[in-house]
C-alpha positions in Angstrom: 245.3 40.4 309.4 241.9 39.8 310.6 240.7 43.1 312.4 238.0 44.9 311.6 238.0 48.1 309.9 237.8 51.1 311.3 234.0 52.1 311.0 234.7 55.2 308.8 236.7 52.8 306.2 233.9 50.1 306.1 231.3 53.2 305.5 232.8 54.4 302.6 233.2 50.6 301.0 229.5 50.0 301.0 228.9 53.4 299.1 231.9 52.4 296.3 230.0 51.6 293.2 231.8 51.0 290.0 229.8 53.5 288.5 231.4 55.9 290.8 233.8 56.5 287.7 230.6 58.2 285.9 228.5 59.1 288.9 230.7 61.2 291.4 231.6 64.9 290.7 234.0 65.2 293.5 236.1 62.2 294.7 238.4 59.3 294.0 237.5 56.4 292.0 239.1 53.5 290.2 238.6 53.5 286.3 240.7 52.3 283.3 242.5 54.4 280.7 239.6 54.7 278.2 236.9 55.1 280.9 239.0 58.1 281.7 238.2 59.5 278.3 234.7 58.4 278.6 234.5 61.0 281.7 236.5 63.4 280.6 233.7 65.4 278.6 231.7 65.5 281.3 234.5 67.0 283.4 234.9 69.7 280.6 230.5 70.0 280.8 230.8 70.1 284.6 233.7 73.2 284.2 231.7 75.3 281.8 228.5 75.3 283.8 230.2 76.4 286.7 231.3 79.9 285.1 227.6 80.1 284.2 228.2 78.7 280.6 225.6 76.1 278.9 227.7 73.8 276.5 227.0 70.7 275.0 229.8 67.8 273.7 230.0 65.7 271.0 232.0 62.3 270.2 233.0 61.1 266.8 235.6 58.7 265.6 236.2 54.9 264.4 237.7 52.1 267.0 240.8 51.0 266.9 243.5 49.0 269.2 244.3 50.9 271.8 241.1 52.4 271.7 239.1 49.8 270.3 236.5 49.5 273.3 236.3 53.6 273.6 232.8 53.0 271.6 231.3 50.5 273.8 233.0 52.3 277.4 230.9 55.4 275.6 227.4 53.2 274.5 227.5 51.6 278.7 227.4 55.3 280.1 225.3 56.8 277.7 222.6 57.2 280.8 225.2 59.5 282.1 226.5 61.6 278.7 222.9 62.4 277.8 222.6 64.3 281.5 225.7 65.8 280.5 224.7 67.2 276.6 226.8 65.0 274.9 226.1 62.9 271.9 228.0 60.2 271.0 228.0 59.1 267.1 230.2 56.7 265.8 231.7 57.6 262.6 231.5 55.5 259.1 235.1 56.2 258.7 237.9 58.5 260.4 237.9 61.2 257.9 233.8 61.8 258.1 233.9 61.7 262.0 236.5 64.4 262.0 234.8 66.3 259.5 231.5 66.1 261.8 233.5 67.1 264.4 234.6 69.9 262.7 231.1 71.0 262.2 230.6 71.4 265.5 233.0 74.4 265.5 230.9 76.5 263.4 228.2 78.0 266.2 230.1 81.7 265.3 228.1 81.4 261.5 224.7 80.9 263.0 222.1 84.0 263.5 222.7 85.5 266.5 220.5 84.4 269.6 219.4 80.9 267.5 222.1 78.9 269.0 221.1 76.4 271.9 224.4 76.0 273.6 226.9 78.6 274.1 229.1 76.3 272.5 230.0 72.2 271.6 233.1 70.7 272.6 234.2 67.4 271.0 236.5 64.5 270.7 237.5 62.5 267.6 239.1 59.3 268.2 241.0 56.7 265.8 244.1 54.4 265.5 247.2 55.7 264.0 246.8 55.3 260.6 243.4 57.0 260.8 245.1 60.2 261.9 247.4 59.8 258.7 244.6 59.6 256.9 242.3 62.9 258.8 245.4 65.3 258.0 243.7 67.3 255.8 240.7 68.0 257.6 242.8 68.4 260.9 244.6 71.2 258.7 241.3 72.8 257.2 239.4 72.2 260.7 242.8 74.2 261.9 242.2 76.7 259.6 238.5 77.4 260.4 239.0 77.8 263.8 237.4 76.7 266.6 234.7 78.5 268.9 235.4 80.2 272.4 233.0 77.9 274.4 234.0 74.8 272.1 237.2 73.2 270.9 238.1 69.8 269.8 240.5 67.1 270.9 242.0 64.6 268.4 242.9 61.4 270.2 245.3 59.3 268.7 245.5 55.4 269.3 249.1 54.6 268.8 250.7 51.0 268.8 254.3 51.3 268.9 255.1 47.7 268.8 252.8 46.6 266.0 250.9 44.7 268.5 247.7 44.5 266.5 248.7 46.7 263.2 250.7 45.8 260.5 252.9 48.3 260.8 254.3 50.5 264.3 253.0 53.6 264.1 253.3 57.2 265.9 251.2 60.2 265.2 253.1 63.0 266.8 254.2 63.8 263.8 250.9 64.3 261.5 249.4 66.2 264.4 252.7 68.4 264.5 252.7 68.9 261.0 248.8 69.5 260.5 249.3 72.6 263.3 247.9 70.3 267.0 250.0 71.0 270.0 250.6 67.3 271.1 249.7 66.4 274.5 250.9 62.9 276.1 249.4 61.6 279.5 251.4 59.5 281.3 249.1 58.5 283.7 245.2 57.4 284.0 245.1 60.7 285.8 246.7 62.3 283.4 244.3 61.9 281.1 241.8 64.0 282.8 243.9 66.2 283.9 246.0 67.1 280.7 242.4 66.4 278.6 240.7 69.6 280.2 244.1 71.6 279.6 244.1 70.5 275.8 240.2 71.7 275.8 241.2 75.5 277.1 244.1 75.3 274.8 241.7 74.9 271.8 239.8 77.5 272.8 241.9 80.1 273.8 244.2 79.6 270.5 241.9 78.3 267.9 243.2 75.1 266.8 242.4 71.6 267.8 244.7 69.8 270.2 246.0 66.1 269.4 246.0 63.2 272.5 248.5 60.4 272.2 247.4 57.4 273.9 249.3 54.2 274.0 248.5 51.2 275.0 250.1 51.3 277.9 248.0 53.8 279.4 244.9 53.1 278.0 244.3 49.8 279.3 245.7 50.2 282.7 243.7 50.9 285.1 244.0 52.9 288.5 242.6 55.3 291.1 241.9 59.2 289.6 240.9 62.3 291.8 237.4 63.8 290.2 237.3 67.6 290.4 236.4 70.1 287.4 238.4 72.5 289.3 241.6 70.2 289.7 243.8 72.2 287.3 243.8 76.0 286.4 243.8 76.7 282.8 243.3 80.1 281.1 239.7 80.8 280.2 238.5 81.5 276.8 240.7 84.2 274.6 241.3 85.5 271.7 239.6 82.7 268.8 239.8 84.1 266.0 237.3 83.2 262.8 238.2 81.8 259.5 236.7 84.8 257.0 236.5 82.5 254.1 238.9 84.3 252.0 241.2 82.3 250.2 243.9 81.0 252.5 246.6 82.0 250.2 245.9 85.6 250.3 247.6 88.2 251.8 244.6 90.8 251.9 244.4 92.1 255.8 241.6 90.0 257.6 242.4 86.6 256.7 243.1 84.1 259.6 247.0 83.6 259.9 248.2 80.0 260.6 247.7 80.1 264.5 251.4 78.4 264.7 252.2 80.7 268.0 248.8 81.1 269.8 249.4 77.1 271.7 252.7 78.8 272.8 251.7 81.4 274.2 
């Protein structure tokens, strides 16, 4: 029980930091459920650059049980978010961080060559009643599109058992009924793994993606593998632009309801 480690082992435990979660670009390290949000942007910063893209993130929401420490996990690695282009900005309320977020989507409107980034990926957060409450700017934010270098995850904080909310709640049904594809890590791996397939998805089909989270993923903790590259996902398509016709007409160059493009 006593021997000593091998001397490669013992190396690699005096360089473990627990900021390796933030730090490391390549690599294992131990981090909790929401931490694994926290890094996830900068995984999805780390991927565009890579293919020679210069993006930028932005995070938006209001706390809430599971994710009620989200916003301070974000405020400790703010050193590491700035190097990364990503802003973090709590929101007053749910509906006017999705509706910031949904902002960010609208680089396609600017003159051409006066645009900083090729693009701005985000991430709303909020409990479940805050999604019921979002549906209709999910749904307009659906309809306006998102832009080929940016896309938008909505991350859900459901409590199943009413552990701190009066009532159990589930929001794969707003998000299913608003137009997100619903994604559902089981896993603090997951997370970052499933996370930079929900960002291509946006992308390539135009819509934001909705993240469940439940507490019992969030605030477990365990060992992840860091890599942008760890999963293959299909680069940038076909996003297509709200025209700003009415969205009941029929006239030929109106966005259609991209109901088929996240199945594709």
């Amino acid at each position: 029980m006593n021997a000593p480690l091998p001397e490669h082992i013992r190396k690699a435990l005096e360089t473990v930091t627990l900021d390796d979660k933030y730090s490391l670009d390549h690599g294992r390290a131990f981090m909790s459920g929401v931490q694994a949000l926290v890094k996830l942007p900068m995984l999805q910063r780390q991927r565009d650059a890579l293919v020679g893209k210069n993006t930028a993130g932005f995070i938006s929401g209001y706390r809430g049980s599971p994710l009620g420490g989200y916003d301070q996990a974000l405020q400790k690695a703010a050193p590491y978010l700035k190097q990364q282009n990503i802003v973090f900005q709590p929101g007053v309320n749910e509906e006017l961080a999705a509706t910031a977020l949904w902002g960010t989507q609208q680089l396609g409107f600017a003159p051409p060559g006066s645009n900083k980034f090729d693009g701005v990926f985000g991430i709303w957060y909020g409990k479940g009643p805050g999604v019921d409450r979002c549906s209709d700017v999910f749904k307009h934010a659906n309809m306006a599109g998102t832009t080929p270098w940016g896309g938008v995850i909505a991350v859900a904080g459901d409590d199943h058992i009413s552990k701190s909310s009066t009532a159990a709640h589930q929001s794969d049904h707003i998000f299913k009924a608003c137009g997100l594809p619903v994604f559902f890590p089981a896993s603090v791996q997951e997370i970052l793994d499933l996370g930079l397939h929900a960002f291509a998805m946006s992308r390539f089909s135009g819509v934001w993606a909705g993240m469940k989270t439940i507490q019992e993923i969030v605030e477990s903790s365990a060992t992840a593998m860091i890599d942008p590259e760890r999963v293959a996902c299909t680069s940038a398509g076909p996003t297509t632009r709200w025209t700003r016709k009415p969205a009941c007409s029929t006239t030929s160059g109106t966005r259609p309801w991209p109901t088929s493009a996240p199945t594709a």
